[in-house]
C-alpha positions in Angstrom: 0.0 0.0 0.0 1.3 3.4 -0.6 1.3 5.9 1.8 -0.4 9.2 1.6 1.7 12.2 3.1 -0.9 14.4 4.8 -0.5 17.8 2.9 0.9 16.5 -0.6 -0.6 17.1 -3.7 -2.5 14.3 -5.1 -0.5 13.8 -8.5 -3.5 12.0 -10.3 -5.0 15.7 -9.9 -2.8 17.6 -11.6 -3.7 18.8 -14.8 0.0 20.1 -15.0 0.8 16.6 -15.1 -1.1 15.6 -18.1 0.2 18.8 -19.8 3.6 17.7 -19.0 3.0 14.4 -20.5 1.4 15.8 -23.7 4.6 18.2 -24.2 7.3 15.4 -23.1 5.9 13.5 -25.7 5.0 15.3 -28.8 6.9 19.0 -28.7 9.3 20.4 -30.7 13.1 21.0 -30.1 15.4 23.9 -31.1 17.5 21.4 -33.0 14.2 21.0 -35.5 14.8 24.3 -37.0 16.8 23.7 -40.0 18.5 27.0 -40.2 21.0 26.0 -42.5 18.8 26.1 -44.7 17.3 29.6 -44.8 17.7 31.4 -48.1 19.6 34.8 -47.8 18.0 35.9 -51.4 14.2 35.7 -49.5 15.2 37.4 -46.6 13.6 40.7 -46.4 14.5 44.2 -43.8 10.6 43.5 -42.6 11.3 40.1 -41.2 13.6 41.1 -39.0 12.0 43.6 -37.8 9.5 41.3 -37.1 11.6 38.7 -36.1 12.8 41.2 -33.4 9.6 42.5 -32.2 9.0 38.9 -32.0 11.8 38.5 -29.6 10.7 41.1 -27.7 7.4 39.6 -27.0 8.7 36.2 -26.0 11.5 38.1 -23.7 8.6 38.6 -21.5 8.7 34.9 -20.0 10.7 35.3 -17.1 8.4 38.2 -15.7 5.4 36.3 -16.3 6.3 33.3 -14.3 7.9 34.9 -11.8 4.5 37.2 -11.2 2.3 33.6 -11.5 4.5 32.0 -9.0 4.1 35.1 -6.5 0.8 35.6 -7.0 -0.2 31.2 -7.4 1.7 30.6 -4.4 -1.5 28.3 -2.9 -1.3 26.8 -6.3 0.8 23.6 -7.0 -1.2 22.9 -10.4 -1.0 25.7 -12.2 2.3 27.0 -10.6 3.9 23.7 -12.2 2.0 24.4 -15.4 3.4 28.1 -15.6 6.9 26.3 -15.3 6.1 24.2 -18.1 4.7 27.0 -20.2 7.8 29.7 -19.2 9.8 26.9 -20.9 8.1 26.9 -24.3 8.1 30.7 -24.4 11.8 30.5 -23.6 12.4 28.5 -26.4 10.3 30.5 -28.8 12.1 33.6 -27.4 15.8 31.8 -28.4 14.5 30.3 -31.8 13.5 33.8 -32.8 17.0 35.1 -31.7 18.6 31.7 -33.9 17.3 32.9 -36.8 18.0 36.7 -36.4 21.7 35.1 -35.9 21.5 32.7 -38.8 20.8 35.7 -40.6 23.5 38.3 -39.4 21.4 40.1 -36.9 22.1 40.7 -33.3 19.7 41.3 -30.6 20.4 44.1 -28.2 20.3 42.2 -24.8 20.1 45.0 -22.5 16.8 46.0 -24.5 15.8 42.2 -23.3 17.0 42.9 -20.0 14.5 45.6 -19.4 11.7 43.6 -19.7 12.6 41.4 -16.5 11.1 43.0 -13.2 7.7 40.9 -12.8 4.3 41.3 -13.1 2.4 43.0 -10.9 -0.6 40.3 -10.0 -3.9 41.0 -11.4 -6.6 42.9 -9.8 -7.9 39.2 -9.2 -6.2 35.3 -10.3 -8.7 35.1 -12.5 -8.4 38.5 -14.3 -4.5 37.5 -14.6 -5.9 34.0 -16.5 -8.2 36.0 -18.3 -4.9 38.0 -19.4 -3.0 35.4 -20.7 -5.9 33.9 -22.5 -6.3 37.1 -24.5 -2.2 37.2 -24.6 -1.5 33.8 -26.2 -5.0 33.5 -28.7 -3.5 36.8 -30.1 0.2 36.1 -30.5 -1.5 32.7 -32.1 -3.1 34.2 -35.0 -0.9 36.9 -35.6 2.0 33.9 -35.7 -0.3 31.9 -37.8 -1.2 35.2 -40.3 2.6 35.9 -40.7 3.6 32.8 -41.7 1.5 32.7 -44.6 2.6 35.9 -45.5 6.7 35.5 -45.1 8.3 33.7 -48.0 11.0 32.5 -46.0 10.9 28.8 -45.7 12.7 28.8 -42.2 10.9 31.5 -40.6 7.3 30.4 -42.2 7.6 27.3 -40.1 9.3 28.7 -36.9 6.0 31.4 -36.9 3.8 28.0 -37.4 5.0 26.3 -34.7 5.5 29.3 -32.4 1.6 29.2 -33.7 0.5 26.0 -32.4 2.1 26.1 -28.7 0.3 29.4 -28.6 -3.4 27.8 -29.2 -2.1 24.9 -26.8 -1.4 27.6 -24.1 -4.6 29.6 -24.7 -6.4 26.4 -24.2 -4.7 25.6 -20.9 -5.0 29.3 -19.6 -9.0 28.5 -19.9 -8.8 25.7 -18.1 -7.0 27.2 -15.6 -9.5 30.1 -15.3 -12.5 27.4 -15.5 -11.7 25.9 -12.3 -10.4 29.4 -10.4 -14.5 30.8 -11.7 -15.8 27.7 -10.6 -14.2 28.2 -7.0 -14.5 32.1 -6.6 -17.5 33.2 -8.9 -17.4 36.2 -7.5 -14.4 37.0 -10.0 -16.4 37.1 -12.7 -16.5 40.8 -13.0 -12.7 41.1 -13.1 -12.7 38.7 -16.3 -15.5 40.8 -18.1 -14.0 43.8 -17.4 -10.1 42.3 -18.5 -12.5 41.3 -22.3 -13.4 44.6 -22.5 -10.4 46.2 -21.9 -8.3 44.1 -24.1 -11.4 44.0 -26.9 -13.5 47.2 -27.0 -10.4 49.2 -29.8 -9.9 49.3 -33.4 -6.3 48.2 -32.3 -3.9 45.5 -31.3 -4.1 45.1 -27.3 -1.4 43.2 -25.6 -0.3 42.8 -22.1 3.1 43.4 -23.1 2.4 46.4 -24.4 0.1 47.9 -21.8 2.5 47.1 -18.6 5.8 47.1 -20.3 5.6 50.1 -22.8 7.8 52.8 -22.2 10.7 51.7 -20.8 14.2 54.0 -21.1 15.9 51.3 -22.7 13.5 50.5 -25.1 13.8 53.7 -26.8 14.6 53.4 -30.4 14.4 49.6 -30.4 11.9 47.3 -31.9 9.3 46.6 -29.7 5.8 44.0 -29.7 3.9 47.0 -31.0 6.7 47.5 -33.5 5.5 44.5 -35.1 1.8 44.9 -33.9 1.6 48.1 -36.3 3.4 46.2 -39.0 1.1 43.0 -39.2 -1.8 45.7 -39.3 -0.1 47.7 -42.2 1.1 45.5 -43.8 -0.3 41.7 -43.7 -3.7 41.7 -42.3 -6.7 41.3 -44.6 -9.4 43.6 -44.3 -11.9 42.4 -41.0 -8.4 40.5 -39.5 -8.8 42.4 -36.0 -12.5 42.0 -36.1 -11.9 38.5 -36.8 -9.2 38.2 -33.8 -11.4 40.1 -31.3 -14.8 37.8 -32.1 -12.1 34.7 -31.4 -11.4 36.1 -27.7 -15.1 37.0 -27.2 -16.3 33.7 -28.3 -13.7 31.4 -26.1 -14.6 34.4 -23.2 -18.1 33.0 -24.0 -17.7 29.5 -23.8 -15.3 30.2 -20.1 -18.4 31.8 -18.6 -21.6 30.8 -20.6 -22.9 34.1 -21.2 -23.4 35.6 -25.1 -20.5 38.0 -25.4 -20.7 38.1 -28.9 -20.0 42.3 -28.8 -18.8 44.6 -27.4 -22.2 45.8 -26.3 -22.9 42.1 -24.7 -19.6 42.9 -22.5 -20.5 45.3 -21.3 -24.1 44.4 -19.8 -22.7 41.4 -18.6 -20.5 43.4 -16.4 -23.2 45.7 -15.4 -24.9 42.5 -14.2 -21.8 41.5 -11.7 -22.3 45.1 -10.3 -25.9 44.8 -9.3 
């Protein structure tokens, strides 16, 4: 018979644990990325600019995990499950800075640097879920957008896989901030109100760029806006942001069974927390 330690976690519980499983098994490496192979003649000034902005983005890792595990501390699950995530984004973060290096370019570290101090936590866990829902289904279809639109082999299927871990996040952040609703319903107003905030402009809104803009040592240096702006000049098909926006609105709506189809529909739904 096994013992039980009074106070563990029960393992069989841990939805980290089956995420863990699922990534052991089937994700990527660094070593996949056949760099050798990218072709000089179809690398263009905009993709690494991108690239960069890219960079930027994923840089954000460490702060993130280190503002889940302060503000998760009563949570074994999904403070093992930010581990596992933080390593992913790592690796997207030095894949992107491979193939700026496979291509000549340098990264300016102390730019990286900057980004490091963590996150402040959210005005409740579940608002902070609710923020990295609406983080990683953007940085998904934006990925997913530019790789169509790159004619670099290399890069085209870096963006795709960066792609595909992202939807794999967004999906775990919901269940995550499924079973934190479930146990404090009274957060619900703090996710509406984090959908709204994130959804209710004719721009790109991302965490990144609301709590780390401005920076000193940013200045002059590409940013996640930098490419932000540039997938909206530039790649995005006419209705792309409408199209992003309904995505978070509808996997908002599925998190909390309500019709938050528009804008409008946020907003009366949290009117109807504060009553």
């Amino acid at each position: 018979m096994t013992a039980h330690i009074l106070g563990a976690p029960d393992m069989t519980d841990m939805h980290s644990l089956e995420v863990f499983r699922h990534y052991d098994r089937s994700h990527w490496r660094l070593a996949d990325l056949t760099l050798s192979d990218i072709d000089p003649a179809r690398v263009r000034p905009e993709y690494v600019t991108l690239v960069k902005s890219a960079v930027m983005g994923e840089s954000n890792v460490i702060a993130a995990v280190h503002g889940f595990l302060n503000e998760f501390v009563d949570d074994y699950d999904f403070s093992a499950f930010a581990v596992i995530w933080g390593q992913q984004e790592v690796q997207h973060h030095y894949a992107f800075t491979s193939w700026l290096q496979a291509v000549g370019e340098t990264v300016d570290h102390r730019a990286v640097a900057a980004m490091r101090a963590p996150y402040d936590p959210g005005s409740t866990p579940s608002a902070t879920l609710a923020t990295n829902i609406i983080s990683e289904l953007t940085v998904n279809h934006i990925y997913r957008s530019t790789a169509a639109w790159v004619q670099e082999p290399v890069l085209a299927d870096l963006l795709l896989r960066a792609s595909r871990d992202e939807a794999s996040h967004a999906r775990e952040f919901r269940h995550f901030a499924a079973a934190r609703l479930a146990a404090h319903p009274g957060e619900l107003g703090s996710v509406l109100e984090t959908l709204y905030f994130y959804t209710s402009t004719d721009t790109i809104r991302h965490p990144v760029s609301v709590f780390k803009s401005g920076l000193d040592a940013l200045e002059g240096h590409e940013t996640i806006d930098t490419g932000f702006q540039m997938f909206l000049d530039q790649m995005a098909a006419s209705g792309e942001l409408d199209e992003l926006q309904g995505k978070i609105r509808k996997t908002f709506g599925s998190l909390t069974d309500l019709d938050l189809s528009t804008n409008g529909k946020v907003r009366r739904a949290l009117a109807g927390t504060m009553a």
